[in-house]
N, CA, C and O atoms as a GROMACS GRO file, in nm:
protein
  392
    1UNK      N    1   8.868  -2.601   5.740
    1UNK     CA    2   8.859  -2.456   5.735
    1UNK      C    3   8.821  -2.415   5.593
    1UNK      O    4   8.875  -2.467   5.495
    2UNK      N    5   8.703  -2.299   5.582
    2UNK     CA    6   8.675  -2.276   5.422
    2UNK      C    7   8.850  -2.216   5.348
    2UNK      O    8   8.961  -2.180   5.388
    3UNK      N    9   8.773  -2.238   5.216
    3UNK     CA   10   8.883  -2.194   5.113
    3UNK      C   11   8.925  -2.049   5.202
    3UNK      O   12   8.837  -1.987   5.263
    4UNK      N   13   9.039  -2.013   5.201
    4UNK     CA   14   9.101  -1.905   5.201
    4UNK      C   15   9.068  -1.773   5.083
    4UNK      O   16   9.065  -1.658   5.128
    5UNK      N   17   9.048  -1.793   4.958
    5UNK     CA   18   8.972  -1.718   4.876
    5UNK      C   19   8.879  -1.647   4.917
    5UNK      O   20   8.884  -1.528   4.883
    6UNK      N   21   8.784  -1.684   4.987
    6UNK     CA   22   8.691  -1.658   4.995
    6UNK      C   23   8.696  -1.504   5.089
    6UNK      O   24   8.594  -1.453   5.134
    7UNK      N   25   8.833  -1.445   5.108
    7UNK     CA   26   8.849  -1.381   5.210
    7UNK      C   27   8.853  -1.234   5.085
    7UNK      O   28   8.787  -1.130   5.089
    8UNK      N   29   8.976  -1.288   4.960
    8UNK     CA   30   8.945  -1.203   4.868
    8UNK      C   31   8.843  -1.119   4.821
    8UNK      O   32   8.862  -0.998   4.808
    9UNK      N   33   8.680  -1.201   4.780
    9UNK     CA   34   8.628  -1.109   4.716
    9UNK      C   35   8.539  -1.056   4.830
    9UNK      O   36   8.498  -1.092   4.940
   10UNK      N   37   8.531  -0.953   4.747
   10UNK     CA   38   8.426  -0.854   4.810
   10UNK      C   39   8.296  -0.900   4.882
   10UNK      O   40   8.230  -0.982   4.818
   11UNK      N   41   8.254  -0.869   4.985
   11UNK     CA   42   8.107  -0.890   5.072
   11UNK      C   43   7.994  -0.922   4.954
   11UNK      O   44   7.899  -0.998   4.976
   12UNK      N   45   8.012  -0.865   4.843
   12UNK     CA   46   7.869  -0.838   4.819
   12UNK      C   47   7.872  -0.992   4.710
   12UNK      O   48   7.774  -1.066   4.696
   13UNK      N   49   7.950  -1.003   4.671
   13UNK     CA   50   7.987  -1.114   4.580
   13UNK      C   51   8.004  -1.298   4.683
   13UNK      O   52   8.020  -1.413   4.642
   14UNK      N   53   7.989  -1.242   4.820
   14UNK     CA   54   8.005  -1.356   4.892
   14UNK      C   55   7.835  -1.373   4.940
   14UNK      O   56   7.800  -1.489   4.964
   15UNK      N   57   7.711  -1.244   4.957
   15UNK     CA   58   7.653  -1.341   4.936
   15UNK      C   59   7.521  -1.193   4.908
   15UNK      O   60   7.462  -1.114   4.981
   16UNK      N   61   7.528  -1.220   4.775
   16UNK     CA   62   7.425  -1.123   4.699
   16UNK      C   63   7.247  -1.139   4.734
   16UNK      O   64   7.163  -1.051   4.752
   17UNK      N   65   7.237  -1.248   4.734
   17UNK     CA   66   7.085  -1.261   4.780
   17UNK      C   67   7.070  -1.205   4.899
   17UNK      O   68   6.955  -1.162   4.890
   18UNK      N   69   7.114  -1.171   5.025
   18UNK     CA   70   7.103  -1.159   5.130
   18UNK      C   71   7.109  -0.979   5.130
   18UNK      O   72   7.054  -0.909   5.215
   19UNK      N   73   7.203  -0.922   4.997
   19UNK     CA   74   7.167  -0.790   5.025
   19UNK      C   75   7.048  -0.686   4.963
   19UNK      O   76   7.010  -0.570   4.984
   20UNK      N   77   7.016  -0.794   4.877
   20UNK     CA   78   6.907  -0.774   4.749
   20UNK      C   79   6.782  -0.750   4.873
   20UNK      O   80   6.740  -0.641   4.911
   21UNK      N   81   6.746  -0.861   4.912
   21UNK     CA   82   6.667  -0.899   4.996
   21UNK      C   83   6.633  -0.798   5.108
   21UNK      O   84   6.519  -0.798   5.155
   22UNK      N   85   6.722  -0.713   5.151
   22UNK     CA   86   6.755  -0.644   5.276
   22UNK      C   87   6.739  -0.515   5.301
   22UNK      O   88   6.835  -0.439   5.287
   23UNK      N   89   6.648  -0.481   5.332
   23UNK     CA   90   6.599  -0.323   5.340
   23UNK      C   91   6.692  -0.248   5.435
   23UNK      O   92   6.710  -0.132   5.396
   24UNK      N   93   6.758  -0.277   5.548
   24UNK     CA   94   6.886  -0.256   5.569
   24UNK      C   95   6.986  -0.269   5.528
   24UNK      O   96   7.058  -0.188   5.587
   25UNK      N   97   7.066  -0.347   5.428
   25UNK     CA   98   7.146  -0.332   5.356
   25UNK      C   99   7.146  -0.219   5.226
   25UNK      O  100   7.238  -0.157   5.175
   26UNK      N  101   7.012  -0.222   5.200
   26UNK     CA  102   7.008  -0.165   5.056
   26UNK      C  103   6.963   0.012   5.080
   26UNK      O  104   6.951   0.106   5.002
   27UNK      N  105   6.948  -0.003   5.243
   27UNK     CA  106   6.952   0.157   5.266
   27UNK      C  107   7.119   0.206   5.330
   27UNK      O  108   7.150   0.317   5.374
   28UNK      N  109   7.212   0.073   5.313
   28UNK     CA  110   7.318   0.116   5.338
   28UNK      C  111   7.379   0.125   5.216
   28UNK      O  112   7.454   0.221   5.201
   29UNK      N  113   7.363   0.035   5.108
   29UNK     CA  114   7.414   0.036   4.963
   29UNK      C  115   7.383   0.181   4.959
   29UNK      O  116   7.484   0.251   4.959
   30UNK      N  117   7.248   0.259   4.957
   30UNK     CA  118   7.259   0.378   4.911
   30UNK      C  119   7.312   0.462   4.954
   30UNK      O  120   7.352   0.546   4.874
   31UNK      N  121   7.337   0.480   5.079
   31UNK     CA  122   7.422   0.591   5.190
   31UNK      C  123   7.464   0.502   5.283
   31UNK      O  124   7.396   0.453   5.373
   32UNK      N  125   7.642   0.473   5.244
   32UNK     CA  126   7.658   0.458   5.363
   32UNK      C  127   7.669   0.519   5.481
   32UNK      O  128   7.661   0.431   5.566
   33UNK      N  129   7.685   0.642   5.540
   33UNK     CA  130   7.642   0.738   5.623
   33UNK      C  131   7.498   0.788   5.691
   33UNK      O  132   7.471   0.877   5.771
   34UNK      N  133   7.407   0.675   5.613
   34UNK     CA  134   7.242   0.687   5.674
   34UNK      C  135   7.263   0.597   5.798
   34UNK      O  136   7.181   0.505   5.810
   35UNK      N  137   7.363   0.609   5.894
   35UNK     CA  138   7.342   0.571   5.999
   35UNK      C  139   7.370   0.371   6.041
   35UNK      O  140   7.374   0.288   5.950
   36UNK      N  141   7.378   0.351   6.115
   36UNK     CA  142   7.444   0.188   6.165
   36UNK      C  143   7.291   0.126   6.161
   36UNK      O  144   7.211   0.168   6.244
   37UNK      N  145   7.263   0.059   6.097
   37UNK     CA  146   7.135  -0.034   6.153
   37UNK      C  147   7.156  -0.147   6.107
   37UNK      O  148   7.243  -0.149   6.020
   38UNK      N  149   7.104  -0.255   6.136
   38UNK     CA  150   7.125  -0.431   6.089
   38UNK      C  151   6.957  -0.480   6.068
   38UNK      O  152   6.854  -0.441   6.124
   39UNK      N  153   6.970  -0.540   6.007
   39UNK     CA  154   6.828  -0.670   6.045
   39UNK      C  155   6.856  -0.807   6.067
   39UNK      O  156   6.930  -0.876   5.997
   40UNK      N  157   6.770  -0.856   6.207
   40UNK     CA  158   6.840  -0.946   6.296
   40UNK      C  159   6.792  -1.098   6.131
   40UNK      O  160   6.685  -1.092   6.070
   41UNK      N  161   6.870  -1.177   6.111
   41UNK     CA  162   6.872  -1.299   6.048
   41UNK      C  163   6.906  -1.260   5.889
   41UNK      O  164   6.882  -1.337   5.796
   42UNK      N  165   6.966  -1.128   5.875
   42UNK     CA  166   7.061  -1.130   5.723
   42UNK      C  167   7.154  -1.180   5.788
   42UNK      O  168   7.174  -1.203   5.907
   43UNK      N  169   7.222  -1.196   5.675
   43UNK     CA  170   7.405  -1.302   5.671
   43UNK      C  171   7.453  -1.102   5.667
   43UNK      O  172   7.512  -1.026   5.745
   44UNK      N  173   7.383  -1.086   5.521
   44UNK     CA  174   7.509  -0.921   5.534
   44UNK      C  175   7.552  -0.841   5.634
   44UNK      O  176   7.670  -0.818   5.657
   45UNK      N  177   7.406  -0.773   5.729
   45UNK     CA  178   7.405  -0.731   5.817
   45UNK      C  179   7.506  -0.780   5.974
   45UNK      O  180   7.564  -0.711   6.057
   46UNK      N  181   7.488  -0.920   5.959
   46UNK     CA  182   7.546  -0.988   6.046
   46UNK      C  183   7.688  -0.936   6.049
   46UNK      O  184   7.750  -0.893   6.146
   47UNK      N  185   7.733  -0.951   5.906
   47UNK     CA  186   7.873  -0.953   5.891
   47UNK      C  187   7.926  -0.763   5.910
   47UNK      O  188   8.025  -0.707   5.959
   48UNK      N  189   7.833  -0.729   5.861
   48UNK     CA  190   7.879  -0.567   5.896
   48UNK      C  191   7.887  -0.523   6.062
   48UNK      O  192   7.961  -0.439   6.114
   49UNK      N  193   7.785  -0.611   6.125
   49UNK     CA  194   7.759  -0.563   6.284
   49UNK      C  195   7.946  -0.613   6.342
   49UNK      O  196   8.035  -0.553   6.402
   50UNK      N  197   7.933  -0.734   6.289
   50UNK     CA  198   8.079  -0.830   6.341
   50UNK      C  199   8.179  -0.736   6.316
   50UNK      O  200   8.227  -0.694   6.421
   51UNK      N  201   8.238  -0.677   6.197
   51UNK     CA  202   8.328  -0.590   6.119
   51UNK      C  203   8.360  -0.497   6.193
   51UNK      O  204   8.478  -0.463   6.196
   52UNK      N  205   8.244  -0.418   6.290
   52UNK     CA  206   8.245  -0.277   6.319
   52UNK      C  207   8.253  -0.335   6.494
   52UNK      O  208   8.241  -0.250   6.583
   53UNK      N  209   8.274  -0.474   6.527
   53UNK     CA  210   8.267  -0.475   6.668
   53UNK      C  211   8.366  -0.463   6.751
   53UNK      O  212   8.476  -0.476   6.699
   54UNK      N  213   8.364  -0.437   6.897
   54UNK     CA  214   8.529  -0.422   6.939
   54UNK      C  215   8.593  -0.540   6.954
   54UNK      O  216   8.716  -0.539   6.961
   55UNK      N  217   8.516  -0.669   6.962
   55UNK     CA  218   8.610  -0.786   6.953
   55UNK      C  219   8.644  -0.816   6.824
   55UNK      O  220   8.763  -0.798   6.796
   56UNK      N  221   8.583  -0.852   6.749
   56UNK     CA  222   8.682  -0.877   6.572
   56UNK      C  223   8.780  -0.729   6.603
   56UNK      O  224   8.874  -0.779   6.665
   57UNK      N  225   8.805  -0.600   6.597
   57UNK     CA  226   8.931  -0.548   6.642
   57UNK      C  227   9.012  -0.588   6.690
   57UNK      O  228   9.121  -0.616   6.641
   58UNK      N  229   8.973  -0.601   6.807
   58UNK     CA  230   9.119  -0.672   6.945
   58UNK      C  231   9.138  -0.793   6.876
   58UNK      O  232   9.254  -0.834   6.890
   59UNK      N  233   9.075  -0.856   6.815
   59UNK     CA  234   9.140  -1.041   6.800
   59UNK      C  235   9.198  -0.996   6.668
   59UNK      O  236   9.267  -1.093   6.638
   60UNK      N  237   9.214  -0.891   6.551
   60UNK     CA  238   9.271  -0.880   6.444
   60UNK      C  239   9.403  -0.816   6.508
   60UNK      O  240   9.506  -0.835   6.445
   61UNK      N  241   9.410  -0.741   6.631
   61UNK     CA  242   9.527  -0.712   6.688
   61UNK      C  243   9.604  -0.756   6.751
   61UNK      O  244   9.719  -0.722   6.775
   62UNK      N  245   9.506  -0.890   6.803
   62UNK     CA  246   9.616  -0.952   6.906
   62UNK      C  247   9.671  -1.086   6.776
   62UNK      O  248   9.766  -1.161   6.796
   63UNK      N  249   9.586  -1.086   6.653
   63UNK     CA  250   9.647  -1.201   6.578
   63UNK      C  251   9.564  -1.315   6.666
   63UNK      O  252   9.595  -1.424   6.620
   64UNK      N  253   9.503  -1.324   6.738
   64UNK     CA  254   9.414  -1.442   6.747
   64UNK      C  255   9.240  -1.420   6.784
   64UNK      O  256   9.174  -1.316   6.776
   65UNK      N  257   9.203  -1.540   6.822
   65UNK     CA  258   9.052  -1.490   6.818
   65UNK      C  259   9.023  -1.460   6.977
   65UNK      O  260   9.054  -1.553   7.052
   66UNK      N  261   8.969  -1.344   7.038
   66UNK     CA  262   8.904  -1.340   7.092
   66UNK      C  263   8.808  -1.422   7.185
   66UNK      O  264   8.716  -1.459   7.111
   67UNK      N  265   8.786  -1.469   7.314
   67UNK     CA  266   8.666  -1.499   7.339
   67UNK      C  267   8.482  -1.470   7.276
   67UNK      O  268   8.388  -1.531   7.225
   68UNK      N  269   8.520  -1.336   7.325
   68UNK     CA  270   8.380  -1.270   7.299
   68UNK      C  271   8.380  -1.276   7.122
   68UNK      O  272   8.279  -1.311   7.060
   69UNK      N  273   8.486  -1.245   7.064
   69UNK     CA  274   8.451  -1.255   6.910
   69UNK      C  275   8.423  -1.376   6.869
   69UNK      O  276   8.344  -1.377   6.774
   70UNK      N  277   8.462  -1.494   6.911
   70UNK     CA  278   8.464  -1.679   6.853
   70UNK      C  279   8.304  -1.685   6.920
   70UNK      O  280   8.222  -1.749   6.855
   71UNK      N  281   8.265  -1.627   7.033
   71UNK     CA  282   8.143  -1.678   7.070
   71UNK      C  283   8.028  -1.575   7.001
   71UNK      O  284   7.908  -1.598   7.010
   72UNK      N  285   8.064  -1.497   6.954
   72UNK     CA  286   7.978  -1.428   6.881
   72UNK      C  287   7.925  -1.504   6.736
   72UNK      O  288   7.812  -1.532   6.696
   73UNK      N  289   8.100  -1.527   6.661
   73UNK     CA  290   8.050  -1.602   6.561
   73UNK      C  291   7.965  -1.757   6.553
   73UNK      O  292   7.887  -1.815   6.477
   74UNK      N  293   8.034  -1.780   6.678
   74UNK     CA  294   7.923  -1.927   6.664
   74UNK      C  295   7.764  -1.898   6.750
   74UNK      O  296   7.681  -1.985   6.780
   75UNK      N  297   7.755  -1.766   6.773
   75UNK     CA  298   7.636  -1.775   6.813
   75UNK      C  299   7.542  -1.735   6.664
   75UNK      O  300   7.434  -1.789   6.640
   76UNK      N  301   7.605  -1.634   6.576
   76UNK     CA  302   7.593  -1.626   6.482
   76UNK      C  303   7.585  -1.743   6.384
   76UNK      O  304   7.476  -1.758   6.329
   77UNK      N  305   7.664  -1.812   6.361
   77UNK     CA  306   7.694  -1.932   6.252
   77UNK      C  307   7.661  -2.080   6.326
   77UNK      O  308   7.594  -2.156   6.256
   78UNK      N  309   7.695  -2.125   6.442
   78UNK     CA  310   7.736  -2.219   6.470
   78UNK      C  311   7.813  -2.299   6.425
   78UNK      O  312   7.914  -2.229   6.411
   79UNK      N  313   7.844  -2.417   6.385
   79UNK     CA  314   7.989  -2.473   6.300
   79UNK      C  315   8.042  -2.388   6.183
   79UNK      O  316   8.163  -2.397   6.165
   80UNK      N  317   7.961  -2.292   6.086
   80UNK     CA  318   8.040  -2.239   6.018
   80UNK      C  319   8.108  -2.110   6.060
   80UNK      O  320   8.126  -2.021   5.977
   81UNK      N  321   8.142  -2.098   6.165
   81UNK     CA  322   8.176  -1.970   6.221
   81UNK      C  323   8.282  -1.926   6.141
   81UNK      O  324   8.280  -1.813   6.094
   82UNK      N  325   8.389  -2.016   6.116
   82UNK     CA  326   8.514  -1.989   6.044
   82UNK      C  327   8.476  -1.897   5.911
   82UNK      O  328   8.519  -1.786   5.881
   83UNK      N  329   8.366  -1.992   5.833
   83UNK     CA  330   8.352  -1.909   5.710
   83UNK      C  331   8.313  -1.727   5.738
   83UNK      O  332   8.362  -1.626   5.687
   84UNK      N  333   8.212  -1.744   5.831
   84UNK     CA  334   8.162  -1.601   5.869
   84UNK      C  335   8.257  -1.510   5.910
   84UNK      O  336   8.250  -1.390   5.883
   85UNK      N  337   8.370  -1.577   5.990
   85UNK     CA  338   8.504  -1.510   6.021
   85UNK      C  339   8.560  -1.449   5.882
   85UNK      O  340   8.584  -1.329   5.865
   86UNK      N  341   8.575  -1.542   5.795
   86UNK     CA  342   8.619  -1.485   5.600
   86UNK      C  343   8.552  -1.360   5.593
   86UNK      O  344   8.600  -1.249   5.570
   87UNK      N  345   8.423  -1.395   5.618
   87UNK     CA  346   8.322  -1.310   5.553
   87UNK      C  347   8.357  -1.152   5.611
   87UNK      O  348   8.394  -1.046   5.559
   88UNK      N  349   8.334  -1.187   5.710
   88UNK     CA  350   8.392  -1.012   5.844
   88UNK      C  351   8.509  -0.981   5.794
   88UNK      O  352   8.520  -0.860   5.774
   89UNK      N  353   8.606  -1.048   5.766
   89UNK     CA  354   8.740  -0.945   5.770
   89UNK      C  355   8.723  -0.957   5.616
   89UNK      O  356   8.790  -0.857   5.588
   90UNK      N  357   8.689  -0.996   5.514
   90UNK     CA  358   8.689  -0.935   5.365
   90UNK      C  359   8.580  -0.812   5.385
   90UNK      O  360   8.594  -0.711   5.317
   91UNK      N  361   8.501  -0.817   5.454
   91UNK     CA  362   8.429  -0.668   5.454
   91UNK      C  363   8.488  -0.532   5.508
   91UNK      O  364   8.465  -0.414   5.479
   92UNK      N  365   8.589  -0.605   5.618
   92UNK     CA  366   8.639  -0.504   5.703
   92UNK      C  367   8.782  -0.441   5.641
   92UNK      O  368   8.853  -0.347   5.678
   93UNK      N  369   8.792  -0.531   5.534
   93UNK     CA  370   8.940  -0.495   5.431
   93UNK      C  371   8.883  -0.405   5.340
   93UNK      O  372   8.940  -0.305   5.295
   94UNK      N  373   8.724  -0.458   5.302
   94UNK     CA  374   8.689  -0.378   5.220
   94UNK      C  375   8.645  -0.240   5.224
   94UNK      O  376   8.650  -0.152   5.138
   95UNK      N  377   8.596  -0.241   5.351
   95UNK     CA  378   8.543  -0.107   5.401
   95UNK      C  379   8.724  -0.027   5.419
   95UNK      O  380   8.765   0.088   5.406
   96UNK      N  381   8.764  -0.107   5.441
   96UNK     CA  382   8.952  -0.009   5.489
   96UNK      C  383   9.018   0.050   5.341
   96UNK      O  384   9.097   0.142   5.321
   97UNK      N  385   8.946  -0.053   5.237
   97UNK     CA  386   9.014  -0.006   5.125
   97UNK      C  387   8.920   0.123   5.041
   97UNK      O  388   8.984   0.188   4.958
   98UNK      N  389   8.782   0.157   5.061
   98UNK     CA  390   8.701   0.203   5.028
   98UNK      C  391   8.708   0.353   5.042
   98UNK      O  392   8.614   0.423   5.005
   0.00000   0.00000   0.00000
């Protein structure tokens, strides 16, 4: 399982090239309120779509994972799903703390 740390820092520090890169991300860096959009094969986007979905909810409520959320991430990640799991709930802490 990745480092546990990795849950700490912030989204953007877990993986900066991907938001630099991202004309959807970087029209969300500027407003976040310009509306929900993703682009399909960022890591960032990925992780914001996951954050805001109703399964990462229910599996942060029920304290375990989900069907539909575990098969999302490995459709997303494949073996690294776990890390991408880090990745979603440090965004989704971050967006809660924001």
């Amino acid at each position: 399982m990745p480092d546990e740390t990795v849950a700490l820092m912030p989204p953007a520090a877990v993986r900066p090239s991907s938001i630099a890169a991202c004309k959807a991300c970087a029209a969300y860096a500027a407003n976040p309120l310009c509306g929900v959009t993703y682009a399909a094969g960022c890591r960032a986007c990925t992780v914001r779509s996951l954050a805001r979905s109703p399964g990462f909810h229910a599996s942060m409520a029920a304290g375990k994972f989900r069907a539909d959320y575990r098969a999302a991430l490995q459709a997303a990640a494949g073996g690294g799903w776990a890390e991408l799991h880090l990745e979603v709930k440090a965004w989704s802490e971050h967006q809660a703390g924001a």
